[in-house]
Structure formats: structure tokens, C-alpha cells
N, C-alpha and C positions, 0 to 999 in steps of 0.2 A: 702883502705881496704886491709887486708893481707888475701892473699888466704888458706893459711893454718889456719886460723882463723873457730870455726863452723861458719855457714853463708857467709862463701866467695863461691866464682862463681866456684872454680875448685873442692870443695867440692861436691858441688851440682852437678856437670857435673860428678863427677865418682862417685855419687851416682845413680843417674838417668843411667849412663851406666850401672852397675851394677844390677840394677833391671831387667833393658830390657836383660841382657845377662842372669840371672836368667828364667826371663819368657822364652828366646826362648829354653832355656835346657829343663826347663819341659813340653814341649810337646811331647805326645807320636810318639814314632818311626816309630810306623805301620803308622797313620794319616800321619804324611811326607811324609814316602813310596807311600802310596799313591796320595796325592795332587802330588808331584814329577813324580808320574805314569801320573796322569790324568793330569798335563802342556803337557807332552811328546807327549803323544798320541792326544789331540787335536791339538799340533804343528805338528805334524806326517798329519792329516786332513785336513790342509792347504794347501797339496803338489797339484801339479795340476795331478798327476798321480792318485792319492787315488780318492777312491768314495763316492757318498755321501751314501752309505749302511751301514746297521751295520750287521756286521759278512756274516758268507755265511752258510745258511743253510744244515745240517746233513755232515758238515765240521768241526775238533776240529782241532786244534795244538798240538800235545804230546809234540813236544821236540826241541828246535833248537840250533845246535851246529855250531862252527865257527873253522871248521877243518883248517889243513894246507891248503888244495886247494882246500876248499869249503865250503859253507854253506848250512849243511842239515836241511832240516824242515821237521820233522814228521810226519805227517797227519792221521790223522782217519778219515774215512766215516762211516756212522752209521745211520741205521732205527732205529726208536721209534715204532710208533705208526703204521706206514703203511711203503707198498713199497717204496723203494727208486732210483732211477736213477740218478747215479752223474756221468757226464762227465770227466774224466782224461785228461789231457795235451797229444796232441801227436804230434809226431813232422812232418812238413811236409815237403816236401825236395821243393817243388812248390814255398812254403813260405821263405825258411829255416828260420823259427823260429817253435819253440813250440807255439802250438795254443790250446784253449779249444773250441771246437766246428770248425768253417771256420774264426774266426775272433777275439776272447777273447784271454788274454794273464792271464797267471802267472809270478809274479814278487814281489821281495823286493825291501820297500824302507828304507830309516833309516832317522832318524829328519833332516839331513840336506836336506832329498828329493834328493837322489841319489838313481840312480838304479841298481838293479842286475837280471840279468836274468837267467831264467832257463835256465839250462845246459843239465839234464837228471831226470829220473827217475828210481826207484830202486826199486825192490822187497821186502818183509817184510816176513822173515816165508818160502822165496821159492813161496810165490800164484805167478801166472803166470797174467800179466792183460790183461786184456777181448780185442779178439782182437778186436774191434769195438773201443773199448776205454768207453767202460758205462760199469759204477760198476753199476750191480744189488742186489741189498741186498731185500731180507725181513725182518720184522718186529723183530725186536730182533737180527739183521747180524750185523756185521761191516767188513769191511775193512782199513787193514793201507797199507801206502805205503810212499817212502822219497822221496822227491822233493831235489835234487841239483839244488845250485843255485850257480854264480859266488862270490868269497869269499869276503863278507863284510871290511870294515876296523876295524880295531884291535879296535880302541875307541869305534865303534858303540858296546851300550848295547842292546837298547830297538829300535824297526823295526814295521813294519808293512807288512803284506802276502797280498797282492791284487791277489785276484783270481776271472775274470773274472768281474771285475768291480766291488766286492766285497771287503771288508777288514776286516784283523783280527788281533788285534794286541797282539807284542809276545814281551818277553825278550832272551836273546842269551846264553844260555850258555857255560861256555869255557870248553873246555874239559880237564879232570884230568889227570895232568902230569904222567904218567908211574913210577912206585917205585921200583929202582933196587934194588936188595936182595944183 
């Protein structure tokens, strides 16, 4: 049988390729993005650091950059509906680590389940935080503040924020090269 013939086997084999390279092009971009998101983040849930929660309440993520010697993360506190009480990270020199409370930690990890740990914390605006360390908000408050953490690796995109046994998962973004005039 000559393969270059219709009906020969190498016809058939870059036909059948061709279809299937067909189909995988037409699927839309966003659906990848995300099934690609949601592999990440549930191999991100397998780390033995991460918990089994979902998210950490009147916690968001605004924004995580991967500076030269550091990775800040964001954070907003925020009432809704009622008062809120959220503990901040404070550092204790007894411990020397950052602790949330006597005993919870804040920390990044990235899919390979490495970790990073908080370094400091920053002010947002100039507010001063609460020396106790509890943001008090009422109904309709917020508070932001930046968590430094020790700097990720260059390839890490997409991470996860454990906070207090908590997790929230984030993508990284790199910071915009400076445009000389």
C-alpha cells in the first residue's frame, strides 16, 4: 500500500492530527485560563502548609507584586454587614517570628509548596495600626495594609496567602519596568 495514496495510514494519521490540533485551537481562552487556574490552586491545596478553609473572612487580596527584595501582598479588611475584629500579624521578639494571635502564622506558598515568610508590615494612606494589633471596623470600614514577605522565585505566577490557617489564592504580578524619557 503507498502511503501517499487517499486511504494509506500516513494520510489518515495527519488527518486525524490535524483535526485534533483543530479542536484544541478552538477552545476558548478564558475556559483554559481558567481550568489552568483551578489545576494550580488545587495542586497549591495539597501542600501540607495550606488548610483545608476556604478563604479567610472580611480578608480580600488587592494586589501582589514581586519586587526586587520582596513580595508585597495587599490586603484589605472590610465590614459588611456588622462589626468586625481582624487580628494583624505582630511581631514578637519572645518568638521571633510574626505571629497572628500567640500561635498562627502568615505565609506564602507557590505550587511547588515552598515557603515564604513574613518579613514586615506596612502602612497604606499613613493609618497607623492599632497598637493591640485588632483592626476594628464598623459596618461599611475598611482597612488596607501590605504584608512583605521574603521574595518569591522569578517563575512563581500563581501562590497562595495562608493566613492563620486560612488560604487565599492569588496570582503575582510583576512590576512595570520604569520608562526613561
Amino acid at each position: 500500500m503507498d502511503v501517499w495514496k487517499p486511504g494509506g495510514n500516513l494520510l489518515l494519521i495527519v488527518a486525524a492530527s490535524l483535526s485534533l490540533l483543530a479542536g484544541r485551537c478552538s477552545k476558548d481562552p478564558e475556559s483554559v485560563r481558567v481550568a489552568a487556574m483551578q489545576e494550580t490552586v488545587s495542586g497549591l491545596a495539597k501542600c501540607k502548609q495550606a488548610s483545608d478553609g476556604d478563604g479567610v473572612p472580611q480578608l480580600a487580596i488587592v494586589s501582589v507584586t514581586n519586587a526586587p527584595n520582596e513580595t508585597a501582598v495587599r490586603v484589605v479588611i472590610y465590614a459588611t454587614d456588622s462589626p468586625v475584629e481582624f487580628q494583624l500579624p505582630a511581631y514578637r521578639l519572645s518568638a521571633g517570628r510574626w505571629l497572628i494571635g500567640e500561635k498562627d502564622r502568615a505565609f506564602l506558598l507557590d505550587e511547588k509548596c515552598r515557603e515564604y515568610r513574613l518579613r514586615d508590615r506596612r502602612s497604606v494612606n499613613g493609618k497607623d495600626f492599632p497598637p493591640d494589633g485588632i483592626v476594628r471596623l464598623n459596618p461599611g470600614q475598611s482597612f488596607e495594609t501590605i504584608f512583605s514577605f521574603h521574595r518569591v522565585k522569578e517563575e512563581v505566577r500563581i501562590g497562595m496567602l495562608v493566613y492563620a490557617g486560612k488560604s487565599l489564592p492569588f496570582i503575582i504580578s510583576q512590576p512595570q519596568p520604569s520608562q526613561e524619557k
